[in-house]
N, C-alpha and C positions, 0 to 999 in steps of 0.2 A: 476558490480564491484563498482562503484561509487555512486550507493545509498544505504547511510546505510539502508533501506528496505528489498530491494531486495538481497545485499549483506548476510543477515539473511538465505537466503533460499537457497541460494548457500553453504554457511557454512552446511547446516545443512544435507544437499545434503551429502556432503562430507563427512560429521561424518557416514553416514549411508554407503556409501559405501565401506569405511574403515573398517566398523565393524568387520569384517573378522581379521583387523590390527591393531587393535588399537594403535599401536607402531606406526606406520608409521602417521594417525594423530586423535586426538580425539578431542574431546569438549572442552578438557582443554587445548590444545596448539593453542596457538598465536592468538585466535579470543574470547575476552570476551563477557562471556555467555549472551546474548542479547534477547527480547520478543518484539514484531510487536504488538502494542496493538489495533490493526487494526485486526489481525485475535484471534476468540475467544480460542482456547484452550492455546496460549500462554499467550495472555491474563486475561486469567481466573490463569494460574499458578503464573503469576507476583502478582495479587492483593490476590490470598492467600497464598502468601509469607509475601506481605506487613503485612498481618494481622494475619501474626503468632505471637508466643509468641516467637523463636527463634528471627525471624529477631526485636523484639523490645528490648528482651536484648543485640544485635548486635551493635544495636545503643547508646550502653552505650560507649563503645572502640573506636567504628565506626559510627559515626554520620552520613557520606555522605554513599550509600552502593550503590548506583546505580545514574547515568548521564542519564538522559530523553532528546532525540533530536529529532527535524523534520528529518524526513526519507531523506528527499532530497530537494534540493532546497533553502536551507542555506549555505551561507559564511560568511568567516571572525567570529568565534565562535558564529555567533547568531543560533539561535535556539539552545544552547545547556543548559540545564538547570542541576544545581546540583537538587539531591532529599532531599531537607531540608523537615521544616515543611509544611510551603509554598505550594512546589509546590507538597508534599503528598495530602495536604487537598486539594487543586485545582484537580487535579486525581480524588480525591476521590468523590467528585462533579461530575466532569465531566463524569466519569465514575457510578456513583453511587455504589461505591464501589467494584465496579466489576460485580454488575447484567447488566449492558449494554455493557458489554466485546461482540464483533463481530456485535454491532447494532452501532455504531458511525466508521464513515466513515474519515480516519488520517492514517499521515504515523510516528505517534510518533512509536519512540522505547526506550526502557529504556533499556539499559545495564552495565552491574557489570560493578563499577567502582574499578579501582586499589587501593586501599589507602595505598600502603605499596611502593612509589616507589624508586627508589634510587637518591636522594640527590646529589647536587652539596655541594661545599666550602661553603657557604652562607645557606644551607639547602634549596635550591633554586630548586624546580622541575624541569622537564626540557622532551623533546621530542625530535624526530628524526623528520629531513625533509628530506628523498632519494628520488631519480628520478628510474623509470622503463620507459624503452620505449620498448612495443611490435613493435618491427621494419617488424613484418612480422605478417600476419595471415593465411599464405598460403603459408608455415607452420608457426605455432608456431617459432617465434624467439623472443627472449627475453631478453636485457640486462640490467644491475645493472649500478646506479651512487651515485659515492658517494654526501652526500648532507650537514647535517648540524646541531648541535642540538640549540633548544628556551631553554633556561633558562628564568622560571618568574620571574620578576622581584621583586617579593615579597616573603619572606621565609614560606615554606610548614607548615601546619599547618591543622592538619587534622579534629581538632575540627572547624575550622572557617567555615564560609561559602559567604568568600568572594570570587567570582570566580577568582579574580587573583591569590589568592594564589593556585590553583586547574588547570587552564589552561595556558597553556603556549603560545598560539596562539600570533604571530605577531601583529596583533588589535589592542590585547588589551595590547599589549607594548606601543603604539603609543601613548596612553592615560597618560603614564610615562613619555615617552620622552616632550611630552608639556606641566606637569607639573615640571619638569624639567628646559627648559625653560624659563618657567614664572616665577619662583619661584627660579632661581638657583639652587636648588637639587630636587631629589626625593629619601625619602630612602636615605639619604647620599652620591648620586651620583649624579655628573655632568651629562648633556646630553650622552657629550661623553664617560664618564665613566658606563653609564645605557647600552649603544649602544655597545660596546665594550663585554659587560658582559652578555648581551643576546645572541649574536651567537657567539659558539664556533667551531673550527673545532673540526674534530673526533682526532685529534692528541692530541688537546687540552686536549680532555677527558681521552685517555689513560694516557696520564702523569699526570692528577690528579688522577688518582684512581691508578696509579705506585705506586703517591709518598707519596699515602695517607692510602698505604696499602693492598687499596681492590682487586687487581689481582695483579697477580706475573709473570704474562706469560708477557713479554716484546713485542711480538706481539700479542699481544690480540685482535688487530682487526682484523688481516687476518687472525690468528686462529679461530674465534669465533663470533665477532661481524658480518663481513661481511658475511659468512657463512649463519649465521642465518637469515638475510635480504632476500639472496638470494632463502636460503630454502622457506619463509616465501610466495615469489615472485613466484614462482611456484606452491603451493599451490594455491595461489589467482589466478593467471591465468587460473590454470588447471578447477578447481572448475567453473569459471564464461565464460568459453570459447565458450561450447556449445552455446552461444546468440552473438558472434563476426560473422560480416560479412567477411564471405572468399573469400573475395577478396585481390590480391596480391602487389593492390595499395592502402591497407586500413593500418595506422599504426598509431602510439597513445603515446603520452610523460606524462606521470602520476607523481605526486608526492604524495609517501607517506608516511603518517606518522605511527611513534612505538612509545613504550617508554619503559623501564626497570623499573624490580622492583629491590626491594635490596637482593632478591633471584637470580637477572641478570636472569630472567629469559622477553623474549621479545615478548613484548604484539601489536598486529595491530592494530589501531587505527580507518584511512579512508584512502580509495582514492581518488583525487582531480584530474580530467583532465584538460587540461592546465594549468598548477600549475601556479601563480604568480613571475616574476621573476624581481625583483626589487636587485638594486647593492648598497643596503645602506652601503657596506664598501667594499674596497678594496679586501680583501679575496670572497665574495660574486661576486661583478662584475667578476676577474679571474674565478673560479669556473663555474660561468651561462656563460659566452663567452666561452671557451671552450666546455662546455654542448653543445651548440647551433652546434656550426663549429661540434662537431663529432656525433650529431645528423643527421645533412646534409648529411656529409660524407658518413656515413651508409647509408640512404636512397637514396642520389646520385648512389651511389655504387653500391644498389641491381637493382635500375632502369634499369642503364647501362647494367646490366650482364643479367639483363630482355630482355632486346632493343636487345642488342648481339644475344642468344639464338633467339628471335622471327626472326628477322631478317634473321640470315642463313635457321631455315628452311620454313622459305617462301621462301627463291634463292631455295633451293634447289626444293622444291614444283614447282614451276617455271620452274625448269630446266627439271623436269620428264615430265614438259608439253609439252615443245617446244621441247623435244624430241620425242613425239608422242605418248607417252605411257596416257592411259585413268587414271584419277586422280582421286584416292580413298578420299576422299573431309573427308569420316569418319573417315578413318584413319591420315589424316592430323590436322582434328579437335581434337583427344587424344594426337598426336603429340605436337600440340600448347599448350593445355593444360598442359601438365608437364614441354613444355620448361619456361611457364612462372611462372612455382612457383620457389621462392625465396631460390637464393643460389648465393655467389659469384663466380664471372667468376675469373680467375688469369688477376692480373693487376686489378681489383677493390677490391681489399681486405681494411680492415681498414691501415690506418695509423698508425705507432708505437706510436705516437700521440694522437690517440683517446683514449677520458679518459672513455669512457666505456668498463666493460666486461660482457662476453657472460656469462645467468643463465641457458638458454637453447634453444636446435637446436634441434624439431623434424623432421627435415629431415635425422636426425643420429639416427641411431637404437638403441633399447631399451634402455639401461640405459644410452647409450653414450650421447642421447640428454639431460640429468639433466645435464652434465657435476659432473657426483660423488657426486652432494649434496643430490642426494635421496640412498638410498641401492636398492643394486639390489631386495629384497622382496617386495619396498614401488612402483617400476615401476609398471603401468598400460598400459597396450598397445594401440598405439596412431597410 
């Protein structure tokens, strides 16, 4: 799940098994079309794409059409490269225009980039940061947090090919805020006026796009945006699960990113494990402290009701001993087993408190474990 690579071949997993459905998920929803130029038949599609006659009248409207990144092992937006001329002709080289597609050893990938996305006040691009925490992988538990969207701090510009005006990554804020600084503005803002204007909460958002027009639903987050997230978060988990260790004390706080185009329609971006949590404002610090406390909670929580369970049937294994009765060791051992997978005991439940919510619980049958954001057609049996 966490390397854009690897993440390619899980996606593509999942387009094929779908096939059957394609309503429920296809190619074109939520994971932009991406190529491994590490293996040859994708990579042989990318560079004669690149050398078509379509994709070069493309670049008359659309200059940037694809974001070339290292597979893994990159933060903070390095290794992510726009596909200007630059770094075509470098490709092109390096690949020899595609005759040495599957003989060069790389975990580049190039994927369709969005160029149509939706605008902030400023014309300012912008992303999503949410949190997922699989709090269980035995079974499947999975919940949503809310997190936070980047505004770049430089107005979108699709002809450019400055990567500020294209990424929105924290980074490469940092590089504003110290010319800022030094300089007393950037762009016509103060430090704190730059700081301010880069992270907004999702309320924020709603009420500019209330009041600017572009939705009408007055809860349009928990209609639709968070919805969406969640749906998005299932998908990804389900797809890249088969390679999680099942064990009951294994669990993982992920942040990840999306972003909107101006069709609202919501694109996946990456997942980042241990996400960075830094409290550069007020809203920020509340938000990750709470995160953290109902993180624990949860994971406290399922420990306990773990501990509980294991606990009584060993007394009672115990008690069938010292009672004299011969102890079926196999049968105690599938006993242990189910007592320790994860579910709460009453009396460790969440706190009304905890600011996350559940995306899904396969320990609840069929459709009940999506919690309603799959249809009953789109369930696969788990």
């Amino acid at each position: 799940m966490i390397r854009k690579d690897d993440l390619i071949e899980s996606v593509n997993r999942w387009v094929d098994k779908h096939s059957p459905r394609p309503e429920c998920f296809n190619e074109d929803m939520y994971f932009p079309k991406s190529y491994r130029l590490s293996r040859q038949e994708e990579c042989d599609t990318f560079f004669n794409i690149l050398k078509s006659k379509r994709h070069q009248r493309s670049l008359r409207t659309d200059p940037i059409q694809y974001i070339v990144k290292v597979g893994h092992g990159s933060h903070s937006a390095e290794g992510v490269y726009l596909l200007d001329k630059d770094v075509t002709s470098w490709l092109m080289s390096e690949f020899k225009s595609g005759t040495k597609c599957g003989k060069i050893d790389t975990t580049l990938i190039a994927q369709a980039y969005v160029s149509n996305p939706l605008l902030l006040d400023m014309n300012n691009k912008f992303d999503f940061r949410v949190y997922m925490l699989i709090a269980s992988t035995n079974p499947l538990i999975v919940y949503y947090h809310d997190g936070f969207l980047r505004a770049s701090l430089s107005p979108y510009d699709k002809f450019s090919f400055e990567r500020e005006k294209h990424l929105t990554n924290t980074h490469l804020a940092y590089d504003a805020f110290v010319k800022a600084r030094q300089e007393g503005t950037f762009n016509g803002k103060t430090e704190k006026e730059l700081r301010e204007s880069h992270i907004w909460k999702f309320e924020d958002l709603e009420k500019y796009l209330l009041e600017s027009g572009k939705i009408t639903d007055e809860n349009w987050l928990e209609n639709y945006l968070r919805p969406q997230f969640k749906k998005v978060m299932i998908h990804l988990v389900k797809m890249t699960s088969p390679f999680y260790l099942k064990q009951s004390n294994v669990y993982g706080l992920f942040g990840l990113d999306f972003m909107l185009d101006d069709e609202f329609r919501l694109w996946f971006i990456e997942a980042n494990p241990n996400p960075q949590m830094l409290a550069t404002s007020p809203f920020l610090g509340q938000l990750l402290t709470q995160m953290v406390q109902s993180v624990f909670e949860i994971e406290y929580g399922l420990y306990r009701s773990r501990m509980k369970r294991a606990l009584e049937l060993i007394k009672n294994m115990m008690d069938e001993k010292e009672a004299g009765f011969t102890v079926n060791y196999s049968h105690w051992k599938l006993q242990y087993q189910a007592a320790i997978k994860n579910k709460f005991e009453p009396g460790f439940y969440m706190s009304e408190y905890n600011t996350f919510s559940l995306v899904m619980d396969e320990s609840l049958p069929g459709s009940d474990a999506y919690r309603g954001y799959l249809d009953d057609r789109c369930v696969f049996a788990h």
